[in-house]
HTML snippet that shows the backbone in 3Dmol.js (N, CA, C, O; Angstrom):
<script src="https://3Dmol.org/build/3Dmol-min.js"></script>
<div id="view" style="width:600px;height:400px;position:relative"></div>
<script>
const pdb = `
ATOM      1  N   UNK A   1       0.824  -1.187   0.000  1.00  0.00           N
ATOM      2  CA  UNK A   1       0.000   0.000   0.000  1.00  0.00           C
ATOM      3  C   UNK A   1       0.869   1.252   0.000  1.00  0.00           C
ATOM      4  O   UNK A   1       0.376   2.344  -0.284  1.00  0.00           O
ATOM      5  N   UNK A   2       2.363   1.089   0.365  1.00  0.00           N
ATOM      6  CA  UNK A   2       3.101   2.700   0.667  1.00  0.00           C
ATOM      7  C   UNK A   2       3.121   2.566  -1.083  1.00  0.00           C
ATOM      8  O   UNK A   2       2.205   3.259  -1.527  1.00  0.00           O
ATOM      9  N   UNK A   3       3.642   2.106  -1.824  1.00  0.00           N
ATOM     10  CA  UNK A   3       3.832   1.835  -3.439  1.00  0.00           C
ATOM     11  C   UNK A   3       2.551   3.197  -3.763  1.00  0.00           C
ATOM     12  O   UNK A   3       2.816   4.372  -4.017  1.00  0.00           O
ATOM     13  N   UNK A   4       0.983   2.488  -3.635  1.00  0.00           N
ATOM     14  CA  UNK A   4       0.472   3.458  -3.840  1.00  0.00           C
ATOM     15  C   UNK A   4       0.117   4.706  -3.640  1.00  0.00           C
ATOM     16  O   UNK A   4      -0.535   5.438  -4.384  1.00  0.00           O
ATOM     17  N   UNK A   5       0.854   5.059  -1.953  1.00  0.00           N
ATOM     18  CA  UNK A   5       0.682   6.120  -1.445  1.00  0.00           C
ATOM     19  C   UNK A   5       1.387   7.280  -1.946  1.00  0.00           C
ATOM     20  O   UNK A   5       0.973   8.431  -2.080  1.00  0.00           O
ATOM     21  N   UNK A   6       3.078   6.541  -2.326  1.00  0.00           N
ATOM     22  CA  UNK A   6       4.301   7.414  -3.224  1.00  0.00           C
ATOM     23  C   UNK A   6       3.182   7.942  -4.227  1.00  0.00           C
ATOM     24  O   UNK A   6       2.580   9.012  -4.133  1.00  0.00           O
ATOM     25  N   UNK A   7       3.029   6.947  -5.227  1.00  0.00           N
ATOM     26  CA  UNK A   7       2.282   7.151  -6.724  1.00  0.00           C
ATOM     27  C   UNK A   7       1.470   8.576  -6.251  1.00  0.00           C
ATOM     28  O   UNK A   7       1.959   9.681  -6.486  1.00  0.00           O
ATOM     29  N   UNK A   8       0.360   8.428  -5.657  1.00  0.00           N
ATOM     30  CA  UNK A   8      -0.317   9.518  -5.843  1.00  0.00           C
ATOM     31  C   UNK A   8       0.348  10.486  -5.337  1.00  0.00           C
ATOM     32  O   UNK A   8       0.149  11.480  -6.035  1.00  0.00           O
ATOM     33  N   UNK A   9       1.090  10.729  -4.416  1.00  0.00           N
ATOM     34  CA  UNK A   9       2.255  12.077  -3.776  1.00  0.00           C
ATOM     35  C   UNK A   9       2.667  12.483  -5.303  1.00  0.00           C
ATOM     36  O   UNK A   9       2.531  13.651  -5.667  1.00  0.00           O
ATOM     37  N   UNK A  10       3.270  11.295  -6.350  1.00  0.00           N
ATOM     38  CA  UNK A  10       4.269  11.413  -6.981  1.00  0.00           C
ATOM     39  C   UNK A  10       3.142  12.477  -8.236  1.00  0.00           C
ATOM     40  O   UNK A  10       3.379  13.565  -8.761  1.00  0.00           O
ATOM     41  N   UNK A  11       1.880  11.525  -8.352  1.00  0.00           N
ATOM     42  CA  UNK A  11       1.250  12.563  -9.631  1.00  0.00           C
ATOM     43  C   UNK A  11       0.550  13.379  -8.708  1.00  0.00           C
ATOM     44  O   UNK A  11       0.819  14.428  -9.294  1.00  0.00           O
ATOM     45  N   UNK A  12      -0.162  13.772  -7.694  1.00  0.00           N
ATOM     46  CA  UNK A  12      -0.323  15.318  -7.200  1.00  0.00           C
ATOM     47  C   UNK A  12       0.235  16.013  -7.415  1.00  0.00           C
ATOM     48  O   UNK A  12      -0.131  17.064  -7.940  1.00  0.00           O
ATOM     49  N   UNK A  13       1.862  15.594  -6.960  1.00  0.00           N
ATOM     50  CA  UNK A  13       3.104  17.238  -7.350  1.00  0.00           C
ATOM     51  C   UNK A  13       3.343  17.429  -8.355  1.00  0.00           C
ATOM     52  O   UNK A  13       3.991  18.463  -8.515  1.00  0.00           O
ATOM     53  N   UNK A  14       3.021  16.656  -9.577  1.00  0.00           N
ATOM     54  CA  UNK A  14       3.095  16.436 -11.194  1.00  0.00           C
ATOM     55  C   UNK A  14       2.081  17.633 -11.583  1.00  0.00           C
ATOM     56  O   UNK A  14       2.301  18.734 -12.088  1.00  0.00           O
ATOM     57  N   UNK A  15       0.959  17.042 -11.183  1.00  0.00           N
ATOM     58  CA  UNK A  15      -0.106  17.738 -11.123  1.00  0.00           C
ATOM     59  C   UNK A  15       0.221  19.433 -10.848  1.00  0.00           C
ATOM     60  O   UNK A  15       0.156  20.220 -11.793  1.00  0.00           O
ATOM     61  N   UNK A  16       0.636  19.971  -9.214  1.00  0.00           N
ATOM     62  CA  UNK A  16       0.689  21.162  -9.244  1.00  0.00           C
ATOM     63  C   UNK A  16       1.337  21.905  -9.878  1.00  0.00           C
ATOM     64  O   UNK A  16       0.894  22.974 -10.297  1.00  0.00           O
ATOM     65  N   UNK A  17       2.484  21.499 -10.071  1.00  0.00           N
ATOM     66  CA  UNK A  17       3.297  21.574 -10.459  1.00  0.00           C
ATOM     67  C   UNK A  17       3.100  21.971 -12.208  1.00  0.00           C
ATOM     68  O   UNK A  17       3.889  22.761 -12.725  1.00  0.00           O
ATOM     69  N   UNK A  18       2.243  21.486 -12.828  1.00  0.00           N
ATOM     70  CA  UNK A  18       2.318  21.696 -14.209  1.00  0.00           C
ATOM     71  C   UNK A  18       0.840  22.686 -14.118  1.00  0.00           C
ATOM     72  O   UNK A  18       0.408  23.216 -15.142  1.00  0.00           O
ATOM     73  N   UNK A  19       0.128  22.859 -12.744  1.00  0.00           N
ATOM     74  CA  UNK A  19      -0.455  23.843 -12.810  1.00  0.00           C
ATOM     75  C   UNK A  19      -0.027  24.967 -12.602  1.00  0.00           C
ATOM     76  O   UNK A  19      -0.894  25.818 -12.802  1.00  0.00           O
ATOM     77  N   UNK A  20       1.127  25.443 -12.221  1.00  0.00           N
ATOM     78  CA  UNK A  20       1.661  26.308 -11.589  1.00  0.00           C
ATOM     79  C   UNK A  20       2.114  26.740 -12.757  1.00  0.00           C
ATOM     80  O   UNK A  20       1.703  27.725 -13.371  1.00  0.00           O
ATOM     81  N   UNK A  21       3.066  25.914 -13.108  1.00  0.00           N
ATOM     82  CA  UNK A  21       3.488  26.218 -14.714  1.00  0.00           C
ATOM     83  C   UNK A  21       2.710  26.619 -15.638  1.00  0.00           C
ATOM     84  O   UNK A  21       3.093  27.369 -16.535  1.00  0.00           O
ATOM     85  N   UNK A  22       1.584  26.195 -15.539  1.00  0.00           N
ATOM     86  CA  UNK A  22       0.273  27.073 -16.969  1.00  0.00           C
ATOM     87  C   UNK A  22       0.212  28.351 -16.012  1.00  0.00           C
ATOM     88  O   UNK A  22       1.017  29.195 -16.406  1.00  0.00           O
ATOM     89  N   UNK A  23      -0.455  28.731 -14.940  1.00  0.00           N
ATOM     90  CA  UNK A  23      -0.960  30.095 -14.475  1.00  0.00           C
ATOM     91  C   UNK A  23       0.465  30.844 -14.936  1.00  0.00           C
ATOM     92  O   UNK A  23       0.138  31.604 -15.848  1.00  0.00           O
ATOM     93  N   UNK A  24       1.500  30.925 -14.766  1.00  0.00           N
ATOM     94  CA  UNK A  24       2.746  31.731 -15.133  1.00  0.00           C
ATOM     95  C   UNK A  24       3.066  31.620 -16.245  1.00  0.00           C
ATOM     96  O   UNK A  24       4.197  32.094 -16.356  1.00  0.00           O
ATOM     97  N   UNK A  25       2.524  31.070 -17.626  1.00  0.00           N
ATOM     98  CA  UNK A  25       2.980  31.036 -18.696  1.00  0.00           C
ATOM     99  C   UNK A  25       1.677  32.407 -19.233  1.00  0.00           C
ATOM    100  O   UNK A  25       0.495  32.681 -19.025  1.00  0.00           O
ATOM    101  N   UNK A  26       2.766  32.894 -19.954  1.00  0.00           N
ATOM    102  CA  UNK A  26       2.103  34.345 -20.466  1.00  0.00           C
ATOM    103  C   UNK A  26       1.243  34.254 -21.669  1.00  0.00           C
ATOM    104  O   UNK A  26       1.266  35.068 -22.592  1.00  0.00           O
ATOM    105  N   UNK A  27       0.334  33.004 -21.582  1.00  0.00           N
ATOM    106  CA  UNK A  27      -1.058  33.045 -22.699  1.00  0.00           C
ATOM    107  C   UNK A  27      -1.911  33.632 -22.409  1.00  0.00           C
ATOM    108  O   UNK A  27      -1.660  33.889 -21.231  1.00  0.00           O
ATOM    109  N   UNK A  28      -3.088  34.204 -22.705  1.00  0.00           N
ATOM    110  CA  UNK A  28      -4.092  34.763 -22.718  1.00  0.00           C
ATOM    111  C   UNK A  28      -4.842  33.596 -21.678  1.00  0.00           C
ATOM    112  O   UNK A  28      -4.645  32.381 -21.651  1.00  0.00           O
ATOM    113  N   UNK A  29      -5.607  34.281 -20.986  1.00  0.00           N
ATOM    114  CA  UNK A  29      -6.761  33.743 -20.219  1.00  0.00           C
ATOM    115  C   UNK A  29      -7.552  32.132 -20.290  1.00  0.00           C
ATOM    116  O   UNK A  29      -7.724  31.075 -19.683  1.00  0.00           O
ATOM    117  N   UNK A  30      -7.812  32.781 -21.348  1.00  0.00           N
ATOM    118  CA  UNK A  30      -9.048  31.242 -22.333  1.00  0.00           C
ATOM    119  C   UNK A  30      -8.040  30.285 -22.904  1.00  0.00           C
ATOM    120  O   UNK A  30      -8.401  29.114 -23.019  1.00  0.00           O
ATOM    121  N   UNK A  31      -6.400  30.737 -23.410  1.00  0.00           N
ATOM    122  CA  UNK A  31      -5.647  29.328 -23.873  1.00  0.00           C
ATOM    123  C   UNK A  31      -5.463  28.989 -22.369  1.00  0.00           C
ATOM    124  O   UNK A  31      -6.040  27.915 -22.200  1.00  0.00           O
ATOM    125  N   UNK A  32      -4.746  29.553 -20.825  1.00  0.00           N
ATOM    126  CA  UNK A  32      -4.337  29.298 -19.638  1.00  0.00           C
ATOM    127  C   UNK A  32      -5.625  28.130 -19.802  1.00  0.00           C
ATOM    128  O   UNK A  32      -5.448  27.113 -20.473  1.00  0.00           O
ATOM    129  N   UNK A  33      -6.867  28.402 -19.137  1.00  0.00           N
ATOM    130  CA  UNK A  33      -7.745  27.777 -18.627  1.00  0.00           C
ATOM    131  C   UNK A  33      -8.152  26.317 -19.718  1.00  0.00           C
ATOM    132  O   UNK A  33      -8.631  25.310 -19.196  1.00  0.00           O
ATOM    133  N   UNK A  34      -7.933  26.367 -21.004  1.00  0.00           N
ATOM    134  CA  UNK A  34      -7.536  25.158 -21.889  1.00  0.00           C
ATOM    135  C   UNK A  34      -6.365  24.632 -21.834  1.00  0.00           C
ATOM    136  O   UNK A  34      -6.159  23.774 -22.692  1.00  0.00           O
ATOM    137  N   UNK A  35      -5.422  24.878 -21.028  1.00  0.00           N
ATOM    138  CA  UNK A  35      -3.961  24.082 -20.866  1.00  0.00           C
ATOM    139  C   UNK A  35      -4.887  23.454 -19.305  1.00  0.00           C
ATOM    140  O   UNK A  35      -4.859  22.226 -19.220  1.00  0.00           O
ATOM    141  N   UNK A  36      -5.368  23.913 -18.578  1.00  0.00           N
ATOM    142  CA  UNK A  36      -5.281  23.630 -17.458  1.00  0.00           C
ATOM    143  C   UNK A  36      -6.495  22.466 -17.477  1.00  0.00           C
ATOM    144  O   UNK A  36      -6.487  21.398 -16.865  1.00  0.00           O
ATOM    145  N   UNK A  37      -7.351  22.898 -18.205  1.00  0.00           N
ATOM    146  CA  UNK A  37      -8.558  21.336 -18.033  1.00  0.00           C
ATOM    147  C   UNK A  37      -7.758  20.055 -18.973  1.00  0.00           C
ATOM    148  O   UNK A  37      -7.777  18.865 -18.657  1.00  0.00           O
ATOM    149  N   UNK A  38      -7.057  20.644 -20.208  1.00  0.00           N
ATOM    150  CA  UNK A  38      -6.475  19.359 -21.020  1.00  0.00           C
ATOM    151  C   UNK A  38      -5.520  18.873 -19.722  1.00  0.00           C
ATOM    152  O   UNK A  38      -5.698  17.713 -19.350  1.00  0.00           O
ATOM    153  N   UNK A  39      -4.658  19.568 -19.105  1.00  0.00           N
ATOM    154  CA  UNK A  39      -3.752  18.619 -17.995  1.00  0.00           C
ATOM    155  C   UNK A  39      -4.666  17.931 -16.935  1.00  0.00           C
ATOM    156  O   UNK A  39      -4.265  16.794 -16.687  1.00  0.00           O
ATOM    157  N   UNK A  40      -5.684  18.264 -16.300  1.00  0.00           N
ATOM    158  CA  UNK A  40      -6.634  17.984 -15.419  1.00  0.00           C
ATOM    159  C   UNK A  40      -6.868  16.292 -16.055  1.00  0.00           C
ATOM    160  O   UNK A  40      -6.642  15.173 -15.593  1.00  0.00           O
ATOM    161  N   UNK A  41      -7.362  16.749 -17.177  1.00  0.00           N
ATOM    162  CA  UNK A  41      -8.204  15.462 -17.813  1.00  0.00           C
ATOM    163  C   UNK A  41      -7.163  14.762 -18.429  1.00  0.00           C
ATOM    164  O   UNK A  41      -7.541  13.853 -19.168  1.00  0.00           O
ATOM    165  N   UNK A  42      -6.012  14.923 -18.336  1.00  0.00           N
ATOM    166  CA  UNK A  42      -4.879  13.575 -18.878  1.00  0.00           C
ATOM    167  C   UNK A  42      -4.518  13.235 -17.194  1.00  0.00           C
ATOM    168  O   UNK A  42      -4.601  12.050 -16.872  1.00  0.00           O
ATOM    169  N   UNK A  43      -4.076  14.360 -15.993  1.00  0.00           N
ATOM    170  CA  UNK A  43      -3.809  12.607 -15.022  1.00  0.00           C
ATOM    171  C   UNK A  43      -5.266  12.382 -14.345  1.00  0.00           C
ATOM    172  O   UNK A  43      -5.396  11.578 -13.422  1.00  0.00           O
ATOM    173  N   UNK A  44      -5.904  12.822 -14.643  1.00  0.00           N
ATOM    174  CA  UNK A  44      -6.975  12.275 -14.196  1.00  0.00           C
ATOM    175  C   UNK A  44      -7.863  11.116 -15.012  1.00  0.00           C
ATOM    176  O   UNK A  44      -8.942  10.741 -14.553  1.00  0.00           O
ATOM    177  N   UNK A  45      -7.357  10.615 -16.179  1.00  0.00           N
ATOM    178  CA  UNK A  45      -6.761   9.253 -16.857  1.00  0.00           C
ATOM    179  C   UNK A  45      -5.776   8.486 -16.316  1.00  0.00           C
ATOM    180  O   UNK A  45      -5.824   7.258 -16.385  1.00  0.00           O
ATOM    181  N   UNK A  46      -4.704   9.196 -15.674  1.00  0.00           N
ATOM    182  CA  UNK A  46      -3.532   8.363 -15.233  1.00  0.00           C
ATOM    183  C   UNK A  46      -3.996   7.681 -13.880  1.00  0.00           C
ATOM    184  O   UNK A  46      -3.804   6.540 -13.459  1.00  0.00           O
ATOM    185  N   UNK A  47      -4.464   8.434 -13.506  1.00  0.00           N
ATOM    186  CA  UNK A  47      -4.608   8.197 -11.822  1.00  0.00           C
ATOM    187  C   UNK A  47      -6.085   7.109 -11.797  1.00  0.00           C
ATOM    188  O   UNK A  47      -6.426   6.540 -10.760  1.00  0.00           O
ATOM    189  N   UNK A  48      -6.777   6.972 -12.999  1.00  0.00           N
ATOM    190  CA  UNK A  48      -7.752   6.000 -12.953  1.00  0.00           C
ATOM    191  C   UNK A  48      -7.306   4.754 -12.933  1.00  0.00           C
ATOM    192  O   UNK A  48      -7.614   3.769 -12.262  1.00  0.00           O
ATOM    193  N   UNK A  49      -6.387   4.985 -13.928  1.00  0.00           N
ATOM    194  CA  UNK A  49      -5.253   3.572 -14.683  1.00  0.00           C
ATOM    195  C   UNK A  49      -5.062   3.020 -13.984  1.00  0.00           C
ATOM    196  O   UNK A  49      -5.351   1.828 -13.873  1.00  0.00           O
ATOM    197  N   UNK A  50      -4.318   3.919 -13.016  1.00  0.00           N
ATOM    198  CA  UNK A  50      -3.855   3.735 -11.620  1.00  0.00           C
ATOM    199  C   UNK A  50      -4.100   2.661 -10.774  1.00  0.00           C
ATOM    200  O   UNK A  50      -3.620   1.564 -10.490  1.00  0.00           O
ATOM    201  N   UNK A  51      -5.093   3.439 -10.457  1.00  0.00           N
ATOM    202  CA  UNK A  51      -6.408   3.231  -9.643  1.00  0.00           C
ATOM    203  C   UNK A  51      -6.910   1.461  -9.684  1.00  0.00           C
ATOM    204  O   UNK A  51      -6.794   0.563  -8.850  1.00  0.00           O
ATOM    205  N   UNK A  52      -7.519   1.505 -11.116  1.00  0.00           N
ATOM    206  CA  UNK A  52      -7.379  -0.104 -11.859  1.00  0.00           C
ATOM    207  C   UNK A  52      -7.030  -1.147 -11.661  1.00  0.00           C
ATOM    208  O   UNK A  52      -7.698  -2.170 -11.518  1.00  0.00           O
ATOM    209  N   UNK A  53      -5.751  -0.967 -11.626  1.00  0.00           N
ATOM    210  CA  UNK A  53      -4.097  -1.675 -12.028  1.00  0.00           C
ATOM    211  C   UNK A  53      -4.358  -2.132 -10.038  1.00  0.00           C
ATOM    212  O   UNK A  53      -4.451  -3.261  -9.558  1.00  0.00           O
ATOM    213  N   UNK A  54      -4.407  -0.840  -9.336  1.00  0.00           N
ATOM    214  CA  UNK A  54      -4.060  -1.639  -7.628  1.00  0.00           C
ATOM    215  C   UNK A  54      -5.412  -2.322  -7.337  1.00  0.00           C
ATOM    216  O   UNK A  54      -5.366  -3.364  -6.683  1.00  0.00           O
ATOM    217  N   UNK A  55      -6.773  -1.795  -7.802  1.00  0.00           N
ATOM    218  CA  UNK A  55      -7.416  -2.841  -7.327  1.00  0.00           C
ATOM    219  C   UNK A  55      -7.640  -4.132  -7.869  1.00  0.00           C
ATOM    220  O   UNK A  55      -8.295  -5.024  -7.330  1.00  0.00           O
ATOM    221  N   UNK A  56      -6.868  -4.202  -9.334  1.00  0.00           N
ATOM    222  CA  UNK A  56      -6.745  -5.638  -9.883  1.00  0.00           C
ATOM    223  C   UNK A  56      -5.452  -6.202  -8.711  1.00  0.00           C
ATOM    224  O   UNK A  56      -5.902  -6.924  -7.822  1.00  0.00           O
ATOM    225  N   UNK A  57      -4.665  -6.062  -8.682  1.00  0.00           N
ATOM    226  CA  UNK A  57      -3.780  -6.063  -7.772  1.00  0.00           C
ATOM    227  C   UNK A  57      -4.057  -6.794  -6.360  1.00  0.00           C
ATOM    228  O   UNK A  57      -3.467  -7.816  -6.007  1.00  0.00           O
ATOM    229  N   UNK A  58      -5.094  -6.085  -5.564  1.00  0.00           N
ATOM    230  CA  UNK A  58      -5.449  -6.276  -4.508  1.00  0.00           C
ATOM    231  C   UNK A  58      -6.947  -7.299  -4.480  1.00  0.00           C
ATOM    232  O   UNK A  58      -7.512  -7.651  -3.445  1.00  0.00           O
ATOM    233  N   UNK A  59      -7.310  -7.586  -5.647  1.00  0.00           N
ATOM    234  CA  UNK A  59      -8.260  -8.505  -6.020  1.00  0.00           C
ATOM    235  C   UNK A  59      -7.616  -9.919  -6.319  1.00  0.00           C
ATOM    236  O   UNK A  59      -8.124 -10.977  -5.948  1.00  0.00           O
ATOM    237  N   UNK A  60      -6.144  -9.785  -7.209  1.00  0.00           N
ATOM    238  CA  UNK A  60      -5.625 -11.262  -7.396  1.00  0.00           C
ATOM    239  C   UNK A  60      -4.746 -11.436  -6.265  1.00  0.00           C
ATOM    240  O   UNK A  60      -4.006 -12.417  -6.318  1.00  0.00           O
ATOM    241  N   UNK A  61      -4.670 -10.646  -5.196  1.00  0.00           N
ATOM    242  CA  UNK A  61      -3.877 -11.220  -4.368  1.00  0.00           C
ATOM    243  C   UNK A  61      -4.706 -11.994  -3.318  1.00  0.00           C
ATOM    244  O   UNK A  61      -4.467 -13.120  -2.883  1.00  0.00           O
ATOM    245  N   UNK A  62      -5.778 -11.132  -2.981  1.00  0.00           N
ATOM    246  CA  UNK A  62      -7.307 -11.272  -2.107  1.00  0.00           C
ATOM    247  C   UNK A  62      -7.736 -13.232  -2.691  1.00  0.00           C
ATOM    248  O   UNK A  62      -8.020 -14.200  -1.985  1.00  0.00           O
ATOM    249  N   UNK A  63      -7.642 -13.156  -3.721  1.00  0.00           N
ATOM    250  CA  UNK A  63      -7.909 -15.006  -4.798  1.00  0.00           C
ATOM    251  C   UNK A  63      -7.055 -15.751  -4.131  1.00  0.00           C
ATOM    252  O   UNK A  63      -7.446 -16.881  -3.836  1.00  0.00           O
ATOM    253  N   UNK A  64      -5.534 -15.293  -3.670  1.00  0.00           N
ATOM    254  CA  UNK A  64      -4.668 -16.015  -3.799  1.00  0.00           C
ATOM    255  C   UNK A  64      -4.854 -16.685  -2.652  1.00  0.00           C
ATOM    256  O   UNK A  64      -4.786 -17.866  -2.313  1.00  0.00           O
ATOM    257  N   UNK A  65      -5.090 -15.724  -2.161  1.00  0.00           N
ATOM    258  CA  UNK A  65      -5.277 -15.432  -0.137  1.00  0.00           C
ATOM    259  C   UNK A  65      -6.514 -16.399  -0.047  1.00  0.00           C
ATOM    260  O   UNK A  65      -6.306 -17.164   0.895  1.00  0.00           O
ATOM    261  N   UNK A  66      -7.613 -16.644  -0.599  1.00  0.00           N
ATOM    262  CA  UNK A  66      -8.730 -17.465  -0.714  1.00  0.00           C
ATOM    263  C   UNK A  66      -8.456 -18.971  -0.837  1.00  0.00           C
ATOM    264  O   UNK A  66      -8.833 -19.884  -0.102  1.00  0.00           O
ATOM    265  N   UNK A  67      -7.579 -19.007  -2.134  1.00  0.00           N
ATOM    266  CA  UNK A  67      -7.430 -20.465  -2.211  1.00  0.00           C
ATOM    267  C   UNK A  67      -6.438 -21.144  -1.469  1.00  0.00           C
ATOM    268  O   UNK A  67      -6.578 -22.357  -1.307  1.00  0.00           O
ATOM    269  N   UNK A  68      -5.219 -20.417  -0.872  1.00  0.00           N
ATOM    270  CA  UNK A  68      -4.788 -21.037   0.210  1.00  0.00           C
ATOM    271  C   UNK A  68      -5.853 -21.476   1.444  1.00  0.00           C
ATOM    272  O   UNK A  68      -6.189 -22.585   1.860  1.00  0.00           O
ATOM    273  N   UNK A  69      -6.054 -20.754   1.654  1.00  0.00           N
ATOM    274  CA  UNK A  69      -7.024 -20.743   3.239  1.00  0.00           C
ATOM    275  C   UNK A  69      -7.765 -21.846   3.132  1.00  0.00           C
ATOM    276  O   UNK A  69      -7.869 -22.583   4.113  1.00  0.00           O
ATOM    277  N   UNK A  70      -8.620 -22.253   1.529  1.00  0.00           N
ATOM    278  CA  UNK A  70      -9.358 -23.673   1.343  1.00  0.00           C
ATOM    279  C   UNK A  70      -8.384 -24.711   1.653  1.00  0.00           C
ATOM    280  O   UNK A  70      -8.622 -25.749   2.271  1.00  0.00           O
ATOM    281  N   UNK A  71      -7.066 -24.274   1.083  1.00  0.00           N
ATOM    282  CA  UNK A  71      -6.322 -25.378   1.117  1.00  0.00           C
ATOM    283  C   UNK A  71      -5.787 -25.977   2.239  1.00  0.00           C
ATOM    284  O   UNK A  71      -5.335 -27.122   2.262  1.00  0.00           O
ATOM    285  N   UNK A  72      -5.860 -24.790   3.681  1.00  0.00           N
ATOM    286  CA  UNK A  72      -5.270 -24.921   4.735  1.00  0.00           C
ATOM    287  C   UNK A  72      -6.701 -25.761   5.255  1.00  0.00           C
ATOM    288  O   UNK A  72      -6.453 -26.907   5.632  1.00  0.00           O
ATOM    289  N   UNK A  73      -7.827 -25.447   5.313  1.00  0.00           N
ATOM    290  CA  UNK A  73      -8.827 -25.976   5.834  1.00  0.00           C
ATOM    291  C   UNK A  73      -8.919 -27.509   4.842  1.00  0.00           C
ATOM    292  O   UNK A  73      -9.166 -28.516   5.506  1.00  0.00           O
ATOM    293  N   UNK A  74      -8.798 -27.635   3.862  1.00  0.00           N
ATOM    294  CA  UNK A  74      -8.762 -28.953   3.495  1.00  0.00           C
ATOM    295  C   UNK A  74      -7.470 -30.520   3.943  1.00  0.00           C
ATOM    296  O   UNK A  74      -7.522 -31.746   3.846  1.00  0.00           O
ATOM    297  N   UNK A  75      -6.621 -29.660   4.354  1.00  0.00           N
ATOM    298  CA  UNK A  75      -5.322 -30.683   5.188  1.00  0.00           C
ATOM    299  C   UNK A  75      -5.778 -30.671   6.696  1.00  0.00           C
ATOM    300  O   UNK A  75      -5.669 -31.726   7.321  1.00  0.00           O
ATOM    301  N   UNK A  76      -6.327 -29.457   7.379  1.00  0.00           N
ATOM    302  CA  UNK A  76      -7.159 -29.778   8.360  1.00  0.00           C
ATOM    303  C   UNK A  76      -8.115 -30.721   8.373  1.00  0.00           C
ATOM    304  O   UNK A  76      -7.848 -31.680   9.098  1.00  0.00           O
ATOM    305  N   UNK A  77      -9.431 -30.770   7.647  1.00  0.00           N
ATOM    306  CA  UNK A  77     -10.272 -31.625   7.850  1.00  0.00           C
ATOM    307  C   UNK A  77      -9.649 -33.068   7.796  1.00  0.00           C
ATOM    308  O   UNK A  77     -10.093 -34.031   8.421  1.00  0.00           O
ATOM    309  N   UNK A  78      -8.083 -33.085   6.595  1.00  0.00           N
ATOM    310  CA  UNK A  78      -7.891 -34.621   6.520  1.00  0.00           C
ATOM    311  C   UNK A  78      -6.966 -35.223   7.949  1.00  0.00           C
ATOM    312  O   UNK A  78      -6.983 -36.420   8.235  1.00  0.00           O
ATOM    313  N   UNK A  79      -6.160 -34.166   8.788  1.00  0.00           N
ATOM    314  CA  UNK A  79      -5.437 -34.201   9.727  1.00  0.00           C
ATOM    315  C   UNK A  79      -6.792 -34.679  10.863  1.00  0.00           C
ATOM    316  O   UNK A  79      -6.517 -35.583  11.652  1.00  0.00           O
ATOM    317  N   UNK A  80      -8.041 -34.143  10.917  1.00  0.00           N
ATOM    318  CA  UNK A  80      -9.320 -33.937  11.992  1.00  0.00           C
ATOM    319  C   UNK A  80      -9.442 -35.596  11.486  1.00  0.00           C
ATOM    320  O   UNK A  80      -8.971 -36.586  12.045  1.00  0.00           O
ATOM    321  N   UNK A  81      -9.936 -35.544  10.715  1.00  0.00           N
ATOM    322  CA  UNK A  81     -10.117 -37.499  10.434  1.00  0.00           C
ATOM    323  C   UNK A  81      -9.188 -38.694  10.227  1.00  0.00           C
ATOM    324  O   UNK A  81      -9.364 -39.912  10.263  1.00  0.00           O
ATOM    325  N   UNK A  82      -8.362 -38.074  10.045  1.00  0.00           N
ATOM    326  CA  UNK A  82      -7.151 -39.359  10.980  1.00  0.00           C
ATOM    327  C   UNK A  82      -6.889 -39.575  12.080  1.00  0.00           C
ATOM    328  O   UNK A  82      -6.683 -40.701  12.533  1.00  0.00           O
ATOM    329  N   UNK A  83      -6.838 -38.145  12.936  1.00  0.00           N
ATOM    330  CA  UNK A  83      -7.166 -38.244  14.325  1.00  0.00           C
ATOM    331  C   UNK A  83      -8.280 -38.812  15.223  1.00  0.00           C
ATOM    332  O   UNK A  83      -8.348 -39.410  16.297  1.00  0.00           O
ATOM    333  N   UNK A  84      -9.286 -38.253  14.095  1.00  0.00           N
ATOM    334  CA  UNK A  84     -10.500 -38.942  15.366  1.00  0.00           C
ATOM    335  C   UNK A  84     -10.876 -40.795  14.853  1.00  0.00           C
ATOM    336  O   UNK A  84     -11.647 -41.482  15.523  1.00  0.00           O
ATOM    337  N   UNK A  85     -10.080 -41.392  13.440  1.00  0.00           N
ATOM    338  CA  UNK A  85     -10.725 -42.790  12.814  1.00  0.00           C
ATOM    339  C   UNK A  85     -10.356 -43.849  13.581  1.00  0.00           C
ATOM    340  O   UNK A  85     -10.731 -44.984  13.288  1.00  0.00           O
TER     341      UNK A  85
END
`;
const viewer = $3Dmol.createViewer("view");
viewer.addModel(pdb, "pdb");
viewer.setStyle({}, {cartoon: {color: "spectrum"}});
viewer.zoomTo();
viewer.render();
</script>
């Protein structure tokens, strides 16, 4: 989970950072405020991707975590009936 915590630190400051950079670039008003929604709406693509990618992540690990646990309860039940036959 810190993996994803960096990531988003890492594109927030991306983020201000290239906002900061449009308000100080000497375009007119209406191009500023069209640099600033086109950057908005590209990491806010990234950060979905993102987004995606960890809860596939945390879904095939969550599977993995599942089918062990059957598996631990299935050497149990056979350990429970040798013991009690």
């Amino acid at each position: 989970m810190k993996s994803g915590k960096v990531l988003l630190g890492v594109l927030a400051g991306a983020a201000v950072g290239a906002l900061v950079g449009v308000l100080f670039a000497p375009d007119k008003g209406s191009k500023t405020r069209k640099k600033i929604l086109s950057k908005s709406e590209d990491y806010t693509d990234e950060l979905k991707v993102k987004f995606e990618e960890l809860v596939e992540s945390i879904a095939k690990k969550y599977e993995a975590l599942e089918h062990s646990a059957k598996g631990l309860e299935a050497k149990g039940k056979e350990k429970l009936d040798e013991v009690t036959a």
